[in-house]
C-alpha positions in Angstrom: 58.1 -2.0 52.5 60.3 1.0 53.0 60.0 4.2 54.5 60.0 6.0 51.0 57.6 3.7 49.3 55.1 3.9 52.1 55.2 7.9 52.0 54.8 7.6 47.7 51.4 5.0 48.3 50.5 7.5 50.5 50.5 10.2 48.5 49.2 8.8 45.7 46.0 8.5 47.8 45.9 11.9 49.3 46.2 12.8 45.2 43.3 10.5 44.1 41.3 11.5 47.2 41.5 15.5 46.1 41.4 14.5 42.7 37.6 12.3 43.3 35.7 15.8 44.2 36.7 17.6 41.0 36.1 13.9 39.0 32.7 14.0 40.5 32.0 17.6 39.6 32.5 17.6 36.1 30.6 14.0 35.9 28.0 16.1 37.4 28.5 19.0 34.6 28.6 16.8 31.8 25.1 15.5 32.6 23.6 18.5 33.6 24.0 19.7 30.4 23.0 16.3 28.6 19.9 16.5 30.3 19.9 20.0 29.2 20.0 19.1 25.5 17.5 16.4 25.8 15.2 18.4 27.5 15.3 21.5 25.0 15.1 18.5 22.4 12.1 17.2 23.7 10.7 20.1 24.2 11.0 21.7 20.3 10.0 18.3 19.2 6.8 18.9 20.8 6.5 22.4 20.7 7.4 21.4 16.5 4.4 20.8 14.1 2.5 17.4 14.6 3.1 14.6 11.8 0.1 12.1 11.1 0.7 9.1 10.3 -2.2 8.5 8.0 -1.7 8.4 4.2 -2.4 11.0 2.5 -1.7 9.6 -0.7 -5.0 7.0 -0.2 -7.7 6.6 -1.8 -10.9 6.4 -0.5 -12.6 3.8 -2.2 -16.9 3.7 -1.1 -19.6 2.8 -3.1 -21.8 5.9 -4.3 -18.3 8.0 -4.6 -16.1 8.7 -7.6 -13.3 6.0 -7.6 -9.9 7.5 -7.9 -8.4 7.4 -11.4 -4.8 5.3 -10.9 -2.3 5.3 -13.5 -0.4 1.8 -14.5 1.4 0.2 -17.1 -0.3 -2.6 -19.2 1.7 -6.2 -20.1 3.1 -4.0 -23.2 4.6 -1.0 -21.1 2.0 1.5 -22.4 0.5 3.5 -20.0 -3.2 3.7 -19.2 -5.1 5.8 -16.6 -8.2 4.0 -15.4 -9.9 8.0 -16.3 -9.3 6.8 -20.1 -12.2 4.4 -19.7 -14.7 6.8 -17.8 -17.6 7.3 -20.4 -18.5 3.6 -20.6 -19.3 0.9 -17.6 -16.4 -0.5 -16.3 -16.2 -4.0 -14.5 -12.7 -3.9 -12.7 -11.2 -6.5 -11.4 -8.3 -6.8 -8.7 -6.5 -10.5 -9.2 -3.1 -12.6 -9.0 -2.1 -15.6 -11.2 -1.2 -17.3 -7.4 -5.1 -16.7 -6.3 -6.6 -19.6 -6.4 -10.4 -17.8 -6.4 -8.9 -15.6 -9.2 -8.0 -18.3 -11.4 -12.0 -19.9 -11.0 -13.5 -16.4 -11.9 -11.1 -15.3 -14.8 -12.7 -17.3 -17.5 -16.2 -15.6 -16.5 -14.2 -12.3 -17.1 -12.3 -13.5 -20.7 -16.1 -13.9 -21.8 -17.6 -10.9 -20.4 -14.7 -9.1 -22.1 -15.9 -11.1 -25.4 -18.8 -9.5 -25.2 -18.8 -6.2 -23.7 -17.8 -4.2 -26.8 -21.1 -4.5 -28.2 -22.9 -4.6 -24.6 -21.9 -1.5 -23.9 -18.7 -2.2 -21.0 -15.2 -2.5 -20.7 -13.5 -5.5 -18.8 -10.1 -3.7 -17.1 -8.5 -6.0 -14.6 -5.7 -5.3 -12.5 -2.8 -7.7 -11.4 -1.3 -7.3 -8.3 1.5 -10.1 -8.8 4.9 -8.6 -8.3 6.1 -9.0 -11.4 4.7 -8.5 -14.7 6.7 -10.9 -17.0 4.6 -13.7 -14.3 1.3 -12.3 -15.9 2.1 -12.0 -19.1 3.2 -15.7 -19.0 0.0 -16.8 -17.2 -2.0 -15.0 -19.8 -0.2 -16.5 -23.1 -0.6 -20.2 -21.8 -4.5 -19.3 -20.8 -5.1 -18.0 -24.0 -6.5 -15.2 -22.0 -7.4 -11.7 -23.7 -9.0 -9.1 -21.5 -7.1 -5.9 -20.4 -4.0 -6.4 -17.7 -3.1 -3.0 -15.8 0.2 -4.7 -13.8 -0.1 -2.8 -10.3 1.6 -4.9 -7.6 1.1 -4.8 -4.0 1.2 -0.8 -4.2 -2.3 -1.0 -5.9 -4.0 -3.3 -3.6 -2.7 -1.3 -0.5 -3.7 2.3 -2.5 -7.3 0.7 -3.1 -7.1 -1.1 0.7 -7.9 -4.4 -1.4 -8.7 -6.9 1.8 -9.3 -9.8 -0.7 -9.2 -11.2 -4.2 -10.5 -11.5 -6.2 -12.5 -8.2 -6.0 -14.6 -6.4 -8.1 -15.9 -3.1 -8.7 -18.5 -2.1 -11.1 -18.4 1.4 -12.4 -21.1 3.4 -14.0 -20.4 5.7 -17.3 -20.0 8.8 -14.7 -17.1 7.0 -12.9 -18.5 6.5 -9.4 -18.4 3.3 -8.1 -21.3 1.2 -7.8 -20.9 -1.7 -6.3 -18.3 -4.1 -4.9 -18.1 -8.0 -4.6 -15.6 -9.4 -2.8 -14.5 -12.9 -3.1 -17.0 -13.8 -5.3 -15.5 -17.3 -7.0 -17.8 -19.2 -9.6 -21.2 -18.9 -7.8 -21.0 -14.9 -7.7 -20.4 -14.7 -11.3 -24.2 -14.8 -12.2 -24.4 -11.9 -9.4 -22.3 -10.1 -11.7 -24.2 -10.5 -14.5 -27.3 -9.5 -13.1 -25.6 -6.1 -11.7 -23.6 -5.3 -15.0 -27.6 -5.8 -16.9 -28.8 -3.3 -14.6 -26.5 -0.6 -14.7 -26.7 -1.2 -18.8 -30.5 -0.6 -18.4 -30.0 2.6 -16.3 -28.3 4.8 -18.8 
């Protein structure tokens, strides 16, 4: 190696070797004020106003309260608040076509709904299939007649629907007053025997 190229290698280090301090130094700047930012960030985030994660928009669903009035579509596209039926008893029933324990119960319900016009109640039921052209279908080859209210998953999760099929009996002033979960066949006569006795009570 010659004389000259020895004395550039060398320079070149002495250069990187002065130049690795002020590298170093604004590294050192650069996450100073990072840190800075993150911090201050931190801090307004907590210093901000809290969010809550619960859902405001939820109803609260408990036997011996109102039960919140919910506006849906029927299988026609009309739209019908549950409010429109508050006057009268109301059996209402949460169901899918793919629910097997729905599909045992629902000719109990096509009968009640026979019948409850001059018994003094109104059968609403509420479908929580996705879509509503599924229902519609299920219902024509059925031959089933009784009020559909098409809510989808949104409704079960509003009315925190653990199960179906459920049930909720309300009174003439619209609170709730009573709830069967799950019933199948063998709680239909339960429902009978509750619907008779809120009839007898006004």
């Amino acid at each position: 190696m010659s004389s000259l190229h020895r004395a550039n290698c060398h320079g070149e280090i002495q250069m990187t070797l002065r130049l690795d301090p002020v590298i170093i130094f604004l590294l050192l700047c650069m996450v100073f004020f990072e840190t800075s930012d993150l911090s201050a960030l931190g801090k307004n985030k907590q210093d901000g106003p809290k969010t809550t994660v619960k859902n405001t928009n939820t109803p609260q669903v408990k036997v011996g309260k109102p039960i919140p009035d919910i506006e849906l579509n029927d299988l026609e596209g009309k739209t019908v608040h549950l409010s429109d039926y508050y006057g009268t008893i109301v059996v209402l029933e949460f169901w899918a076509t793919w629910c097997p324990d729905c599909r045992e119960v629902l000719p109990h319900l096509q009968t009640l709904s026979d019948t409850s016009r001059d018994a003094g109640f109104t059968v609403v039921t509420v479908s929580v299939d996705s879509k509503s052209e599924t229902v519609r279908t299920f219902m024509n080859e059925n031959g089933y007649t009784f009020t559909v209210l098409h809510g989808g998953l949104r409704i079960r999760e509003m009315f925190e629907i653990k199960a179906i099929p459920t049930l909720y009996l309300i009174d003439r002033a619209g609170i709730l007053r009573a709830s069967l979960v799950e019933y199948g066949s063998r709680g239909t006569e339960e429902v009978d025997r509750r619907i008779r006795q809120l009839i007898e009570e006004n």
